[in-house]
N, C-alpha and C positions, 0 to 999 in steps of 0.2 A: 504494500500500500504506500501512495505517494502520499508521506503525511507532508503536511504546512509546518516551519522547525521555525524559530528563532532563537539562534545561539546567542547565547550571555559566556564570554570569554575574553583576555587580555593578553597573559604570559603564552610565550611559546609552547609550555603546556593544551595550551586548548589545541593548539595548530592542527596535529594529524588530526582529532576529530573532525575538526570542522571543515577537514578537504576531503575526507572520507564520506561525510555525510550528504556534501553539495557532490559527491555525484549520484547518491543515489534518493535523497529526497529533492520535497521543493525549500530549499533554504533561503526565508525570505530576508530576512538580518541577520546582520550581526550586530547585538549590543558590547560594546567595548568602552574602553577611556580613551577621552579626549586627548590624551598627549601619547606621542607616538606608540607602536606597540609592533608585536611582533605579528598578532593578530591583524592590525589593521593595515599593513602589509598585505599579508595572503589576503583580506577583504579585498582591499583593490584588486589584487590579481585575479583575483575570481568574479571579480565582476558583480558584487552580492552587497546590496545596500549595506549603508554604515548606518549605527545609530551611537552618538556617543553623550551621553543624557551625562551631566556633574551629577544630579542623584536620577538612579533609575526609577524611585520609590515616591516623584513627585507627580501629582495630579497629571499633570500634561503629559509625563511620559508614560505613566500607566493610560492616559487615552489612546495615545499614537500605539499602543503594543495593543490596545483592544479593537483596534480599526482595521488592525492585520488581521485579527482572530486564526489566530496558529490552532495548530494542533496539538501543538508541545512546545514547553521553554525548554529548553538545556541546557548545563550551565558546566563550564571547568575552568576554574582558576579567574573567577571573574573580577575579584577584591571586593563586589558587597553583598549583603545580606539582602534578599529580594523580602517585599513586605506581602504580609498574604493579598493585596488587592492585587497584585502582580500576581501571584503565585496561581488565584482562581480563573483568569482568565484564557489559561489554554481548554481544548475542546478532551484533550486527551489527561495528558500529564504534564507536571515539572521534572524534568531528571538531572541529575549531578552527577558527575564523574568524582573521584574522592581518591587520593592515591595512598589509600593505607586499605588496612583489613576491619571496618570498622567493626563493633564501635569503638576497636583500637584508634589512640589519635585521634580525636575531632579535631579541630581548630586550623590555624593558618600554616605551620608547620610542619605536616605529618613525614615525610621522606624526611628531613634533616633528622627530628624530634628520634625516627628507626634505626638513621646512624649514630646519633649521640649515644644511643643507647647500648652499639653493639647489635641491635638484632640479628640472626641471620637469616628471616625472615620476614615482608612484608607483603603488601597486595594493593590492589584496584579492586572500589567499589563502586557499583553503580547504585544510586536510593532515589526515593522520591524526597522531593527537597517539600519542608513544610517550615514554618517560621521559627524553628529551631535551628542552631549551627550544626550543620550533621545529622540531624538526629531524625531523619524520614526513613522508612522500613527499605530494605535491603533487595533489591532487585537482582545482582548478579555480582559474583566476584569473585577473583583470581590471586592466587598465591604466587609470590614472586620470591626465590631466593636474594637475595643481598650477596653479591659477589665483593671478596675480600677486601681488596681495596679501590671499592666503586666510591665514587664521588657523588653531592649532591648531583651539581651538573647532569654526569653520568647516565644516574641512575635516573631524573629526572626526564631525560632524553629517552632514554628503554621505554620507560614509565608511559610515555607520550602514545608511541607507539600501538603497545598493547592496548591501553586505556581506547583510544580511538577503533580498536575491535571489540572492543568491550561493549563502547557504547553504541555500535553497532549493530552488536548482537541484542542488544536490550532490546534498542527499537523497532528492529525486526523483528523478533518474537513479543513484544509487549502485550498483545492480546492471552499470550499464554503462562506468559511468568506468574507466582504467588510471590507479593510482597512478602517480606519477614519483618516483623518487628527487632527493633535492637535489643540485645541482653544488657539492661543497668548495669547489674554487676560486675559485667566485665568493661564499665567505658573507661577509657584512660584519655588524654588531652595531650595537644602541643601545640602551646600557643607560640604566638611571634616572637622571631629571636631579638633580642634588643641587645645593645650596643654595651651592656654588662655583662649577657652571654657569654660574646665574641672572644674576650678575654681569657687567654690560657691562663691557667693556674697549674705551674712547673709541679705545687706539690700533689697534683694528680699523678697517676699511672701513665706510662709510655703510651698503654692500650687507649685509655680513656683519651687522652692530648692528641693522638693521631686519628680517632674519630670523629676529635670537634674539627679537625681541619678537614676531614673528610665531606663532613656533612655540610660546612659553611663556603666549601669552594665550588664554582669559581666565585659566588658571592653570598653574603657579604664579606666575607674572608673572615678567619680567625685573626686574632695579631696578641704581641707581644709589646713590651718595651724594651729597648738597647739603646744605650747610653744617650738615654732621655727621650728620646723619638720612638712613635709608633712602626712598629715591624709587624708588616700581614706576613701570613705564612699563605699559599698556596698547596705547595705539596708537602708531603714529607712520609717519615714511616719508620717503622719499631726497628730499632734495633739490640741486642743482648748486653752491650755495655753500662760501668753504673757508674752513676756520678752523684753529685748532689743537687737537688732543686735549680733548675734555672741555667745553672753554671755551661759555661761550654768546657766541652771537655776533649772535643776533637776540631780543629779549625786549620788543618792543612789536608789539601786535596776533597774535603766533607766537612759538613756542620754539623757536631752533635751535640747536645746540649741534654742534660740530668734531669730524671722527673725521678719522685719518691719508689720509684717500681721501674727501673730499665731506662733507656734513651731515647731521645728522637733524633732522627736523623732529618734536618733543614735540606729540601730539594729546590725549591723552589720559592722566590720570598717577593715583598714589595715591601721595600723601603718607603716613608713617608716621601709625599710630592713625589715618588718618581716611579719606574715601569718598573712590572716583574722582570725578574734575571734568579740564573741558578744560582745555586749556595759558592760554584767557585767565581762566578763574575762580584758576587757579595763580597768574600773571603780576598779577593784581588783590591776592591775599593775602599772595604770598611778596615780589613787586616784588625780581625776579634783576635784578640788574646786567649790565650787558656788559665780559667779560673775568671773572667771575665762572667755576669752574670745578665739573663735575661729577668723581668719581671711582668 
């Protein structure tokens, strides 16, 4: 069935869905934000109305969404909360794409929140979106392993992918799916990483310290302090050596630097005000000392 779709999306996230779904419904918008996007890119290329509303949730723009009368909203990685007079006015449903295993994860976070964590597992869901954050019954979802040293980025990119057959499959079968209600007792949350996050704390574990750069790269990046200046980490990764909290303890040919449990080894960095470069073009400009301390 040719349903009526208007997609609510921003990040490159939404992307595969939304060129998956314009070939094979009628895709009459895209709601997205008004400042550039990676969505409203592929919009223009595809030739598919823009709608880019400052609140999607004001009178005027819930009329323009009702004059379309869709069949379905859909939404992934859109950045706001749709209000239920939004949410009543498709013919069919609301659906969201959701990249965690819900009700593992609700909030704005959920891929970083599964690396910070160590998971070696997480998923894509599809639910029906009701004026809760996450919290509509459970249409379809997939188990994804978390490979060793995947990156938000990365994994965010795989993520993309899948999720866009995912919500594929929903709306192709929707007549026949049975919602599920979420289990309370097993919700868990990850909300926005904020700018106290970001910050390594040397006296965590090697394991712990190379997850948060895992999960925060390429953005917002983890960082550091050295010798007074903010230091992003990009890449990096465990190695067996032991030092103490912070300190570098290897600084010719590699950056390693002590966490209360094992070392990290600095791959990759971004000096304040200037571009990424590896640990030896670092190591070449900054010349760290050993016993020299990160904070």
């Amino acid at each position: 069935m040719s349903y009526k779709i208007i997609f609510f999306g921003t990040s490159g996230f939404a992307c595969p869905s939304i060129e998956l779904l314009s070939k094979h419904y009628n895709l009459m918008a895209i709601v997205t934000s008004p400042n550039p996007s990676p969505v409203k890119e592929l919009a223009h290329r595809l030739g598919v109305r823009i709608l880019e509303p400052l609140n999607p949730n004001s009178p005027d723009f819930v009329e323009t969404v009702k004059n379309l009368n869709p069949d379905m909203l859909c939404l992934a990685a859109y950045g706001h909360i749709l209000s239920p007079e939004l949410l009543e006015i498709p013919d069919i449903a609301s659906i969201n794409l959701h990249p965690s295993l819900l009700p593992k994860y609700r909030g704005a976070a959920p891929i970083q929140w599964a690396i910070i964590n160590g998971d070696k597992y997480t998923g894509i869901t599809t639910l029906l979106i009701d004026p809760r954050i996450d919290h509509g019954d459970i249409l379809l979802q997939e188990k994804i392993e978390i490979e060793g040293s995947e990156t938000f980025g990365e994994l965010e990119e795989r993520f993309s992918k899948i999720g866009a057959s995912l919500m594929f499959e929903t709306i192709d079968n929707f007549r026949d799916l049975k919602p599920i209600s979420q289990l309370s007792k097993k919700i868990t949350y990850a909300p926005k990483i904020t700018k106290e996050m970001r910050k390594i704390d040397w006296h965590c574990s090697a394991t712990e310290i190379v997850n948060l750069i895992r999960a925060l790269s390429p953005k917002p990046l983890a960082y550091t302090t050295f010798r007074d200046k903010r230091l992003e980490i990009i890449s990096a990764s465990k190695t067996e050596l032991q030092g103490e909290a912070g300190e570098i303890v290897k600084a010719k040919g590699t950056l390693i630097i002590g966490t209360t449990d094992g070392c990290v080894e600095l791959e990759t960095l971004k000096p304040e005000a200037k571009r990424g470069q590896t640990a030896i073009d670092f190591i070449n400009g900054y010349r760290p000392k050993l016993g020299e301390t990160m904070s």
